[in-house]
C-alpha positions, -999 to 999 in steps of 0.1 A, spaced: 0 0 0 14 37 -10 14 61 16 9 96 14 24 125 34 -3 149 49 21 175 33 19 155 -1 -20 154 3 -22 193 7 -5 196 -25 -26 172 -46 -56 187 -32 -45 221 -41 -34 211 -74 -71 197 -81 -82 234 -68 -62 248 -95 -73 227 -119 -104 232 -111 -104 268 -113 -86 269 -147 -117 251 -159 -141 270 -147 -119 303 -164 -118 284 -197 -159 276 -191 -161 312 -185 -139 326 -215 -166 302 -238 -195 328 -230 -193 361 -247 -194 388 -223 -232 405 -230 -232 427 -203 -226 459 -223 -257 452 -245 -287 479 -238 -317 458 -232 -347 478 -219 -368 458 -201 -397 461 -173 -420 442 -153 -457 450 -145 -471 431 -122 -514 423 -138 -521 398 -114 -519 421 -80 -542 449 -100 -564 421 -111 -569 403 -75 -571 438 -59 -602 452 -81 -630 465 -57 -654 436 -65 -679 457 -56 -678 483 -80 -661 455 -107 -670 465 -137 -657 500 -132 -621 483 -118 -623 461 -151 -622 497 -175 -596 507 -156 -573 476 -156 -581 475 -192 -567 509 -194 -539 503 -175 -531 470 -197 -548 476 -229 -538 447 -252 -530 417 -227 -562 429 -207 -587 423 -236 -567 386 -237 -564 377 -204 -603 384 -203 -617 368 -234 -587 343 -245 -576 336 -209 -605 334 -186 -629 327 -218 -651 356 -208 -676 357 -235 -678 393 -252 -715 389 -258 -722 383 -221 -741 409 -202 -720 433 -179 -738 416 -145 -727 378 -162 -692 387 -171 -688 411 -138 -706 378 -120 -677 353 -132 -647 377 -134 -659 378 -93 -664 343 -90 -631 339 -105 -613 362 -81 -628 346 -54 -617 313 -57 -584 319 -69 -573 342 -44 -552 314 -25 -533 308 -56 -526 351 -56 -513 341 -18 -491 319 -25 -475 336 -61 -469 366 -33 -455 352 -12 -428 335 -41 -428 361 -60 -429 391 -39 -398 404 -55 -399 392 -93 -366 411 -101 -336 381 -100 -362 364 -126 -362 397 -148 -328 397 -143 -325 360 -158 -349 371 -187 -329 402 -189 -296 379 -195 -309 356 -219 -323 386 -243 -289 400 -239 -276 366 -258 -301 366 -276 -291 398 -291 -259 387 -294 -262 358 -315 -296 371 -334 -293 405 -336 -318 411 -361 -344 402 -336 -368 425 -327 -366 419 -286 -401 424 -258 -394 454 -239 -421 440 -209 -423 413 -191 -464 410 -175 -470 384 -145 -503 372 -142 -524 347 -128 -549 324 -149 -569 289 -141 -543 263 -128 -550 238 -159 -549 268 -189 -527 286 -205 -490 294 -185 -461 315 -201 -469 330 -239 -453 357 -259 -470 389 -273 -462 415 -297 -440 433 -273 -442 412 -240 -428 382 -224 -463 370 -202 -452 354 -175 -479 327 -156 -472 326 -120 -496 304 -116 -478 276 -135 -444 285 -113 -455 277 -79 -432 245 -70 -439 212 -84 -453 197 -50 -477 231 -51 -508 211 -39 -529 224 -64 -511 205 -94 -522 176 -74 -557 177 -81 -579 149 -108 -589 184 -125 -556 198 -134 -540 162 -137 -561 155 -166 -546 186 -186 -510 185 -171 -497 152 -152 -474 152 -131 -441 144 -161 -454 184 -166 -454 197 -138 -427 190 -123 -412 216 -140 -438 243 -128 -410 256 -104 -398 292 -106 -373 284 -124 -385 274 -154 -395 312 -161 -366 324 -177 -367 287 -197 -401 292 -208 -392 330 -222 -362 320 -244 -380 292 -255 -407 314 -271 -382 336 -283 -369 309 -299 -401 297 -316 -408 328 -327 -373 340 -343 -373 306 -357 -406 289 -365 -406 252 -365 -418 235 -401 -413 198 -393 -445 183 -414 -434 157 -433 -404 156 -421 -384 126 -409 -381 114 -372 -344 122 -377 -346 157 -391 -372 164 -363 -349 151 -343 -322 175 -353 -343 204 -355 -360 199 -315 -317 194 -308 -311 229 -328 -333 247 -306 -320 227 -272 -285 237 -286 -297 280 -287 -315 280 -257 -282 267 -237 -264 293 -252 -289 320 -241 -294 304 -204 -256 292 -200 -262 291 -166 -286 269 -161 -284 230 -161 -283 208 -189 -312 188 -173 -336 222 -169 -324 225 -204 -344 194 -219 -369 192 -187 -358 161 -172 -348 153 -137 -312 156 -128 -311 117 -125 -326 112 -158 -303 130 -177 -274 113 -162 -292 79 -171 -297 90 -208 -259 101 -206 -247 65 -194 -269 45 -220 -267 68 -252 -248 43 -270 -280 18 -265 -306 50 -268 -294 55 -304 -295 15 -310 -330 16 -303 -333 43 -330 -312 22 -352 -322 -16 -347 -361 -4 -351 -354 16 -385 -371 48 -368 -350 71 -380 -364 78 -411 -403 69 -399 -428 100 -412 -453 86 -391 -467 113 -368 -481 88 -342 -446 72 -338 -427 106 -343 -452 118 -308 -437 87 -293 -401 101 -292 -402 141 -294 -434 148 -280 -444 151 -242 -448 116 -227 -443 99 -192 -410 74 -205 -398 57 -233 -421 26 -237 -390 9 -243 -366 20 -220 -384 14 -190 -404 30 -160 -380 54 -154 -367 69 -186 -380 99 -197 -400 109 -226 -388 132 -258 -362 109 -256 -356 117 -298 -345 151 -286 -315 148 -262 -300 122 -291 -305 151 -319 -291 179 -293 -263 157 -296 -257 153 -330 -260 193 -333 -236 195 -300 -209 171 -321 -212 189 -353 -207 224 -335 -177 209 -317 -163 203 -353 -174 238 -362 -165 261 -338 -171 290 -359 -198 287 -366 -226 308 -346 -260 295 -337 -277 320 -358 -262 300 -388 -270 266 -371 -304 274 -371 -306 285 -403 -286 250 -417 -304 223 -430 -305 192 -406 -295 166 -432 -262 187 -436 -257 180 -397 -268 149 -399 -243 139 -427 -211 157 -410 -217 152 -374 -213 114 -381 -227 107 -347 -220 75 -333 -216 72 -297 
């Protein structure tokens, strides 16, 4: 047995220190410094003018907060809460009330979460500054709105100028009302256990993403939509470099570390079956599309399982192409990855 000198052990120790500092530097030096880029940006807060309208006197407070937010008002109301425009004022006043009423414990808690939204703006604020960076053609928000709708509708949208933030689908994943048959039935729990707070600034580049770059995958091929869900994975860990690979594709830490240890056999599956050039959309769902696992992969794999393999087939080809920016990647067509990546783990 070799033994080692407390003095000797000091010196490994801080030799791993170094080490690890130098790669954390060199991780570092990999992000372009964004700080310097001008991104105007503010918050405004709907949900705490909404919850605190004099019910009373409602359909007065209504004009107002329609004043006050004059396009994401009208859509909160009538795309949102599905108030009907042809209502009477007494009916729509009577379930805008009821509304209120019953969802004031969900105001509580977003409050109490969220009673200082500004390290999430922050976040957003980041990830615009990439985006800027990298696409800086794109016409960026300049507001973020925060507001609360029903528990199993819509959650975090983009408008014309806004990032629209949906507290209500940020709450923590144990938040007991995700629990319920009600909003099971629209979002299980694979879903929401990413309704955490910090899937905000996720959710925003994601739909900056979408709509810089819309996707156009009919007809496609499981393998190009493959590449093309990996594409976007690829841009929205360049804008959120920060943030966790696993965050990054929605799985659970453990999962991703799974997917990592069997990718050889993950892509076999791919291969032995001869999906990879399968146009049906039934079977494509199976392997990019939300699901619970991969049917064959067990239990506890996860689903979009077709996604983390084509993030890393665009992750080997931009190792190859270093200069390349992701502006370009998005813009290349995924058989030309496909072909020079060569991915084989």
């Amino acid at each position: 047995m070799v033994k080692l000198s407390f003095n000797t052990l000091l010196l490994r120790y801080a030799l791993i220190g170094f080490l690890f500092c130098l790669c954390s530097c060199n991780d570092q030096q990999k992000n372009p410094d964004v700080s310097g880029i001008p991104i105007p940006i503010t918050t405004l807060r709907f949900e705490q003018s909404f919850f605190k309208a004099d019910t009373n006197h409602l359909v007065q407070s209504t004009d107002s907060i329609l004043r006050q937010f004059p396009r994401f008002g009208e859509n909160f109301l009538y795309t949102i809460l599905n108030v009907d425009p042809r209502w009477q004022g007494d009916t729509a006043a009577q379930y805008i009330k009821s509304f209120i009423h019953s969802y004031l414990p969900v105001y509580d808690t977003a409050e109490k979460i969220f009673s200082d939204f500004s390290p999430y703006e922050k976040q957003i604020k980041q990830g615009m500054q990439y985006m800027k960076y990298y696409v800086p053609d794109y016409k960026l928000p300049t507001q973020i709105i925060t507001y609360i709708g029903p528990l199993d509708g819509y959650g975090d949208i983009l408008d014309e100028n806004s990032i629209i933030v949906g507290l209500h689908q940020h709450l923590g994943s144990h938040y007991s009302g995700y629990q319920t048959e009600w909003v099971q039935q629209t979002y299980p729990q694979y879903i929401t256990h990413r309704f955490t707070p910090g899937f905000i600034p996720i959710n925003a580049m994601k739909n900056l993403i979408d709509d810089r770059f819309p996707e156009k995958l009919s007809d496609k091929s499981l393998v190009i939509q493959m590449v093309e869900k990996g594409k976007r994975l690829y841009l929205l860990q360049k804008l959120l470099p920060k943030t966790p690979e696993y965050n990054i594709i929605g799985y659970t830490e453990k999962q991703l570390a799974d997917c990592y240890s069997h990718e050889a056999s993950i892509w076999q599956l791919f291969i032995m079956n001869n999906l990879l050039q399968n146009t049906d959309n039934g079977t494509i769902k199976n392997y990019i599309g939300e699901s619970p696992k991969t049917q064959e992969l067990g239990e506890a794999s996860p689903g979009n399982i077709g996604s983390f393999c084509g993030w890393q087939i665009v992750k080997k080809y931009m190792a190859e192409n270093k200069k390349m920016n992701p502006e370009e990647l998005m813009k290349m067509d995924a058989e030309t990855i496909i072909e020079k990546a060569k991915y084989k783990p």
